[in-house]
Residue frames as a rotation matrix with the C-alpha (Angstrom) as fourth column:
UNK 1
0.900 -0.201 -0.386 -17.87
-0.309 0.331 -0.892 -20.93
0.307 0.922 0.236 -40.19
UNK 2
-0.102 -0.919 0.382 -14.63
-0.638 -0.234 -0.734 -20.84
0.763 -0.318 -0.562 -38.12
UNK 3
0.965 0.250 -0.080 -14.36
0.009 0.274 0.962 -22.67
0.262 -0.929 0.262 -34.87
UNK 4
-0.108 -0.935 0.338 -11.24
-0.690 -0.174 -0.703 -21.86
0.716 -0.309 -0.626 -32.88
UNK 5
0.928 0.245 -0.281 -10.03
0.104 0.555 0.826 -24.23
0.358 -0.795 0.489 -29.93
UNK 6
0.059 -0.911 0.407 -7.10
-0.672 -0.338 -0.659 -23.56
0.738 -0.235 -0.633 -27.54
UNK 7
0.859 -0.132 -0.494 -4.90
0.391 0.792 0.469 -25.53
0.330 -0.596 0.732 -25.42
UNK 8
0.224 -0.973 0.049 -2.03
0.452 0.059 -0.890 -25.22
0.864 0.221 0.453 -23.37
UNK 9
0.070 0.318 0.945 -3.13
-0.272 -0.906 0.325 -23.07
0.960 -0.280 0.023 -20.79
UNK 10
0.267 -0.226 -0.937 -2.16
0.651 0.759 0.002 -23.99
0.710 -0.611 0.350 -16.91
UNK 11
1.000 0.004 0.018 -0.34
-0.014 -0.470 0.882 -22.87
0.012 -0.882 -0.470 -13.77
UNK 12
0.429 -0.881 0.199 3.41
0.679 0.169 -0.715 -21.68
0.596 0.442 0.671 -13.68
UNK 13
0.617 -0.205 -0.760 5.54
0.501 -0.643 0.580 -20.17
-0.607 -0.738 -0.294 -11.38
UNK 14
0.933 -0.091 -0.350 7.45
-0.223 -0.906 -0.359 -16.69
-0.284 0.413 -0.865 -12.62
UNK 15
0.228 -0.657 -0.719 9.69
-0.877 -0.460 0.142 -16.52
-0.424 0.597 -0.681 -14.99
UNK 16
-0.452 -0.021 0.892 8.85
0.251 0.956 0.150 -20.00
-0.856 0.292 -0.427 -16.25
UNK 17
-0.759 0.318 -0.568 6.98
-0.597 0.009 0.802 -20.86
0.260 0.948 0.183 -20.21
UNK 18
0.077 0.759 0.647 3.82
0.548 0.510 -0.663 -22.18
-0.833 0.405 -0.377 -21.52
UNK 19
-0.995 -0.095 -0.015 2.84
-0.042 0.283 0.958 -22.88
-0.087 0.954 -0.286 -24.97
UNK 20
0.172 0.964 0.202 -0.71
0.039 0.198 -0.979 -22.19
-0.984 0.176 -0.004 -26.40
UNK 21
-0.929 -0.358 0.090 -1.73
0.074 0.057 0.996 -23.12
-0.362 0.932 -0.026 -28.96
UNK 22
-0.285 0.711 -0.643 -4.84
-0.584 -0.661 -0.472 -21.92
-0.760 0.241 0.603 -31.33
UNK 23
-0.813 -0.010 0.582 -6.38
0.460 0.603 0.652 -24.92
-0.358 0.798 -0.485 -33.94
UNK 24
-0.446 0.727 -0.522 -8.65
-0.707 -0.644 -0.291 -23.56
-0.548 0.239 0.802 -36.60
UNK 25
-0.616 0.197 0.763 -11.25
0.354 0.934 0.045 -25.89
-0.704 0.298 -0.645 -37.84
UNK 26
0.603 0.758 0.247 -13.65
0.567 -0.190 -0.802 -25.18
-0.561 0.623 -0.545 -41.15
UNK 27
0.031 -0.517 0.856 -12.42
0.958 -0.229 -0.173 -23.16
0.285 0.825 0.488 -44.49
UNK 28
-0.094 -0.110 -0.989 -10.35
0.322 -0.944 0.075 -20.42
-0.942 -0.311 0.125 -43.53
UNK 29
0.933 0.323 -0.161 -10.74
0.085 -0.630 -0.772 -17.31
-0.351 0.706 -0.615 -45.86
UNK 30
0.272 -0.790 0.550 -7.95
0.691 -0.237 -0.683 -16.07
0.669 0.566 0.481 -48.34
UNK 31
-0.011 -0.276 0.961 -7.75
0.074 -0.959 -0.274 -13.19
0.997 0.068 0.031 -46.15
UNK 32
0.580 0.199 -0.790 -6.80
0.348 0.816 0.461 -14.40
0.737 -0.542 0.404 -42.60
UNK 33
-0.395 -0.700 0.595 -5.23
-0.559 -0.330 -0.760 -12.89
0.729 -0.633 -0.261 -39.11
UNK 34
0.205 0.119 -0.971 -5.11
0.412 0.890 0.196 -14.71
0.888 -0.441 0.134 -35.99
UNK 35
-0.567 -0.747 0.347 -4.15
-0.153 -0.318 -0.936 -13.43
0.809 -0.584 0.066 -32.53
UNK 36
-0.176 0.092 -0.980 -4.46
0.835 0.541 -0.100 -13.90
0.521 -0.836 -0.172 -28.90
UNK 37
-0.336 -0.069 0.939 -6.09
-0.422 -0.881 -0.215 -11.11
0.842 -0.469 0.267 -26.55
UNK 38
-0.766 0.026 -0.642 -6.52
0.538 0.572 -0.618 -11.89
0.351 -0.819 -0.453 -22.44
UNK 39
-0.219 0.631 0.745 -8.34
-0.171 -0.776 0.607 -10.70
0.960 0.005 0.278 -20.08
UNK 40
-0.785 0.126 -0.607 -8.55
0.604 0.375 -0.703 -10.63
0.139 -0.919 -0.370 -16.06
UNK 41
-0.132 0.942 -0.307 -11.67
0.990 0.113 -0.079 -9.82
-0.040 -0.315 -0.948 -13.93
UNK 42
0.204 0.165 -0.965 -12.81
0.513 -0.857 -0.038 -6.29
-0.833 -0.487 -0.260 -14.10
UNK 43
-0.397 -0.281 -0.874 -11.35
-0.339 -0.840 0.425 -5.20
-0.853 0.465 0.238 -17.25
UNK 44
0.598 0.629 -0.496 -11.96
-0.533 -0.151 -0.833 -5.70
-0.599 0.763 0.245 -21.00
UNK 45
0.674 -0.321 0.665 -10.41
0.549 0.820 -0.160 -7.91
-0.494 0.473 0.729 -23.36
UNK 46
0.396 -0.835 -0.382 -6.61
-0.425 -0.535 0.730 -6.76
-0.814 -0.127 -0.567 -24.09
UNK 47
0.860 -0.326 -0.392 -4.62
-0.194 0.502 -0.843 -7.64
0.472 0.801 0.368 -27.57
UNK 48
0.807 -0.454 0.377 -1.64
0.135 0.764 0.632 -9.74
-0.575 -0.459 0.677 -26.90
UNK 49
-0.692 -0.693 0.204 -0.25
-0.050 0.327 0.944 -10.98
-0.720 0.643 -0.261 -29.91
UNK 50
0.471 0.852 0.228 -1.48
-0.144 0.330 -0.933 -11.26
-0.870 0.406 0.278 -33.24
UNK 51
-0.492 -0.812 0.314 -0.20
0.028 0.346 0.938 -12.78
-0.870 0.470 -0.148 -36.88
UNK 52
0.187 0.765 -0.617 -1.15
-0.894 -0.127 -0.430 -12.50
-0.407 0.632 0.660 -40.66
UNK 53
0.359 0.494 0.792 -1.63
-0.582 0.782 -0.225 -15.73
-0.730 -0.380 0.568 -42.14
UNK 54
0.919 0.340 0.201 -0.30
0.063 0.377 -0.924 -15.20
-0.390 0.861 0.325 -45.04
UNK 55
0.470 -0.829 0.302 2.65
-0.432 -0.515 -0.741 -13.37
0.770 0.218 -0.600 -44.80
UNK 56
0.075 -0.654 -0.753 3.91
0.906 0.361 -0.222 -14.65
0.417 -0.665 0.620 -41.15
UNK 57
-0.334 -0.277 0.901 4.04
-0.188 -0.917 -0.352 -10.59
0.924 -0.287 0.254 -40.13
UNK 58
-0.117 0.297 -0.948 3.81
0.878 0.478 0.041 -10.70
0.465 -0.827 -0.317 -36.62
UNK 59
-0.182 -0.007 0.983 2.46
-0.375 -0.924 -0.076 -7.53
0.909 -0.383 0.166 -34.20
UNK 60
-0.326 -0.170 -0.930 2.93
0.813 0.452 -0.367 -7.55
0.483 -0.876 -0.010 -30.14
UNK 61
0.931 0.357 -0.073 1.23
0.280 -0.571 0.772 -5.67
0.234 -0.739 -0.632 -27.47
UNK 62
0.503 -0.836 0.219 4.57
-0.090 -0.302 -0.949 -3.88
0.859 0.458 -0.227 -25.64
UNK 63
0.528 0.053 0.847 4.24
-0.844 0.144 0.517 -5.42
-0.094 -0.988 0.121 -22.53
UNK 64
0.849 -0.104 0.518 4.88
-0.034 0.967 0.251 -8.50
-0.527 -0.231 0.818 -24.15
UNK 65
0.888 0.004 -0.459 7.27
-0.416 -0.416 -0.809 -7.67
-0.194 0.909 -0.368 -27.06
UNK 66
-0.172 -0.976 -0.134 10.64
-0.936 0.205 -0.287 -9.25
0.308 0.076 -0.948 -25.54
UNK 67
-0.369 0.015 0.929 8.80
-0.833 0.438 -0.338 -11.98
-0.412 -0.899 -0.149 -24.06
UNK 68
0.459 0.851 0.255 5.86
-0.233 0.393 -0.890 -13.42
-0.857 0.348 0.379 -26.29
UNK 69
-0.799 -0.593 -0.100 6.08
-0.308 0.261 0.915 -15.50
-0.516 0.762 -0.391 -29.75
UNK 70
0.102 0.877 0.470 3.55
-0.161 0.480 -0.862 -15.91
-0.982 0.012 0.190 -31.86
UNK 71
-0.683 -0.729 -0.051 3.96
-0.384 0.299 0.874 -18.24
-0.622 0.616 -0.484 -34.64
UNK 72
0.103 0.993 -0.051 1.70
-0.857 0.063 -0.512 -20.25
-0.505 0.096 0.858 -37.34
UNK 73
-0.754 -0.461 0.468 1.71
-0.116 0.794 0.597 -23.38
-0.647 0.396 -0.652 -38.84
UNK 74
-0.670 -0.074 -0.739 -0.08
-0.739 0.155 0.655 -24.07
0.066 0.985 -0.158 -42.12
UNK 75
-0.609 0.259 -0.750 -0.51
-0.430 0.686 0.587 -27.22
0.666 0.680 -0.306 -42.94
UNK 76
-0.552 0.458 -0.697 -2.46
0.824 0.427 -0.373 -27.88
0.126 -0.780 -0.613 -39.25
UNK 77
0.115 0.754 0.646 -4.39
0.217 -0.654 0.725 -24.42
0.969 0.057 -0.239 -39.48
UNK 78
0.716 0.041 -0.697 -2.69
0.691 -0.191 0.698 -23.44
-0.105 -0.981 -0.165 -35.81
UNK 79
0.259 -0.301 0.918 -1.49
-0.262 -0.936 -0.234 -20.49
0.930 -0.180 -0.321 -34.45
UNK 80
0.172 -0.066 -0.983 0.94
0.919 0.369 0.136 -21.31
0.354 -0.927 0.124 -31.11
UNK 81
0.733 -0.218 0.644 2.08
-0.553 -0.741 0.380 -18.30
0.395 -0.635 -0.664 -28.37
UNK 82
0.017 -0.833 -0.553 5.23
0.639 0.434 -0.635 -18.80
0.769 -0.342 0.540 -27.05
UNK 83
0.727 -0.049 0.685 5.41
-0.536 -0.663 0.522 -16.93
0.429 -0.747 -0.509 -22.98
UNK 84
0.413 -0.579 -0.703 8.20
0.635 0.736 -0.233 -16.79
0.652 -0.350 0.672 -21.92
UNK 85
-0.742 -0.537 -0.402 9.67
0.554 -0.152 -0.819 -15.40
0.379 -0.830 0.410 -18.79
UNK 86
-0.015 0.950 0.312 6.02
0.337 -0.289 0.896 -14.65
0.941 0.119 -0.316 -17.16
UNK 87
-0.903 -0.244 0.353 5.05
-0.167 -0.557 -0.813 -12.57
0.395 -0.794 0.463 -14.52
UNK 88
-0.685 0.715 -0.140 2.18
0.561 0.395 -0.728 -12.87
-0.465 -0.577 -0.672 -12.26
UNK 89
-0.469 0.230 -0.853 0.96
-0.373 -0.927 -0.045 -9.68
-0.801 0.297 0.520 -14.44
UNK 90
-0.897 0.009 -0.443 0.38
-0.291 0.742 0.604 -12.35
0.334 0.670 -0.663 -16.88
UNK 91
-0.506 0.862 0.034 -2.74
0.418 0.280 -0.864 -13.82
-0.754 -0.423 -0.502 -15.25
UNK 92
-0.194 0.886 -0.421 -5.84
-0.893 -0.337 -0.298 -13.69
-0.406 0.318 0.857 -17.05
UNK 93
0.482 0.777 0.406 -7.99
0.137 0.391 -0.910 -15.56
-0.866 0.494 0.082 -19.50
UNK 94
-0.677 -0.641 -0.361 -5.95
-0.351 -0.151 0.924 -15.84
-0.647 0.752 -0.123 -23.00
UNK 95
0.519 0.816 -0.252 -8.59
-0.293 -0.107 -0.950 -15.59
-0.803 0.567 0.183 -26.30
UNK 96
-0.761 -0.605 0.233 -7.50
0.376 -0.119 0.919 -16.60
-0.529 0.787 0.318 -29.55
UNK 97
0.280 0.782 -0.556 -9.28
0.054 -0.592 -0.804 -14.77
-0.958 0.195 -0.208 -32.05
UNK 98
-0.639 -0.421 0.644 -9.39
0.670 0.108 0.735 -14.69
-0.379 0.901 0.213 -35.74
UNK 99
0.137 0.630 -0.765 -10.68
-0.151 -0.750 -0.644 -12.14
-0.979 0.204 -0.008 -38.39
UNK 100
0.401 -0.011 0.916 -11.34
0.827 0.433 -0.357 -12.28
-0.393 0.901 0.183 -42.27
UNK 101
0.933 -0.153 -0.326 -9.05
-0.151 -0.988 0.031 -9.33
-0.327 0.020 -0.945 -42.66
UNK 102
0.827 -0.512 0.231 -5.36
0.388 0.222 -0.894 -8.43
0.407 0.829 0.383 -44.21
UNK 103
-0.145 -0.589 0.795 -4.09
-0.490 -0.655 -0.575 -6.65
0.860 -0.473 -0.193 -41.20
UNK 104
-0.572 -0.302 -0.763 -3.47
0.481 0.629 -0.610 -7.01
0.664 -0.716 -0.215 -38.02
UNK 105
0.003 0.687 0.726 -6.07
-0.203 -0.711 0.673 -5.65
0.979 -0.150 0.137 -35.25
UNK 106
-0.814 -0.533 -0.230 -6.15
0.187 0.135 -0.973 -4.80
0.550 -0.835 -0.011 -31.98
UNK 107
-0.276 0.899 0.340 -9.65
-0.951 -0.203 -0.234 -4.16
-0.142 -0.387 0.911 -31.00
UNK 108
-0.542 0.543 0.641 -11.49
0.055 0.784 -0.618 -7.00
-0.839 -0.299 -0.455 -29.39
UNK 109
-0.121 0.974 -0.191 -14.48
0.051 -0.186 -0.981 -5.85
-0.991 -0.128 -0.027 -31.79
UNK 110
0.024 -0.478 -0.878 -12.50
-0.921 -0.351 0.166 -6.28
-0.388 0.805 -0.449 -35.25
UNK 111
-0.962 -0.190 0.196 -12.56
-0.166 0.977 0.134 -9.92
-0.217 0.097 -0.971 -34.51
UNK 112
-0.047 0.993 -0.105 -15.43
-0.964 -0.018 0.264 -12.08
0.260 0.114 0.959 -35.78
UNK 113
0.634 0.504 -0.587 -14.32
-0.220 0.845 0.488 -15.57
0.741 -0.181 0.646 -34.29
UNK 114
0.512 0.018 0.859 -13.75
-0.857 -0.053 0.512 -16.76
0.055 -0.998 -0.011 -30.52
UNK 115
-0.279 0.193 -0.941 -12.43
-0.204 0.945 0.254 -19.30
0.938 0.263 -0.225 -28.95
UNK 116
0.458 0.842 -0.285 -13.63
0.437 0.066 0.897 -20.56
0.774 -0.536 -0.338 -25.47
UNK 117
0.562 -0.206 0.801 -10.49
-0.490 -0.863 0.121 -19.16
0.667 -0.461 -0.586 -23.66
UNK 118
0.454 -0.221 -0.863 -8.14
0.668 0.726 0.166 -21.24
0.589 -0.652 0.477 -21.37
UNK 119
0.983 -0.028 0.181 -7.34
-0.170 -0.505 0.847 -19.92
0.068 -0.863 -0.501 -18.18
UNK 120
0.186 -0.978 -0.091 -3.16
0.434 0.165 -0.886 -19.03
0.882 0.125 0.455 -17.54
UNK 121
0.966 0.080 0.247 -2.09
-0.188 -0.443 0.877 -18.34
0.179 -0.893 -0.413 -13.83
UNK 122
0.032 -0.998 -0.054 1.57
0.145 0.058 -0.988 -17.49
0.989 0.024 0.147 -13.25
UNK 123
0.904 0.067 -0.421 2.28
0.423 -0.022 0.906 -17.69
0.052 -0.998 -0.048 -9.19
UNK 124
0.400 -0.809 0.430 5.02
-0.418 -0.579 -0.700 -15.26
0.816 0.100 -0.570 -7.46
């Protein structure tokens, strides 16, 4: 019912920015969270960032907490990530993810829509 699509994703050297962004296409629900979780080889899908839709409340992983932004726009049904000052630690695979829920979540397995994932590589 959802389809997510992300952009923005790329190659940056440390302590530079990128900008992703998260468009949602089809009728979102009344009850609506967004957020971004990564993921590098070997491990499991990690929460990031994540926003409620309605309110603007915003919740941050604590790696990222002085770094990350994660913001929403309305009237375009996107959700962007501000990264700023990245570290190579940063690497991975960056998910947006969206749930028909009223809270924020941090399990991968709370989410019920994907998107395909855009690859972010920060060089040291």
């Amino acid at each position: 019912q959802v389809q997510l699509v992300e952009s923005g994703g790329g190659l940056v050297q440390a302590g530079g920015s990128l900008r992703l962004s998260c468009a949602a296409s089809g009728r979102t629900p009344s009850r609506f969270v967004m957020g971004w979780l990564r993921q590098t080889p070997g491990k499991e899908r990690a929460f990031v960032a994540g926003v409620d839709w309605s309110s603007g409340s915003a919740r941050y992983a604590d790696s990222v907490q002085d770094r990350f932004t994660i913001s929403r726009d309305n009237v375009k049904n996107t959700n962007y990530l501000q990264m700023n000052s990245l570290k190579p630690e940063d690497t991975a695979v960056y998910y947006c993810a969206a749930a028909n829920l009223g809270l924020i979540v941090t399990r991968p397995g709370h989410y019920g829509y994907w998107g395909q994932g855009t690859q972010v590589t920060v060089s040291s």
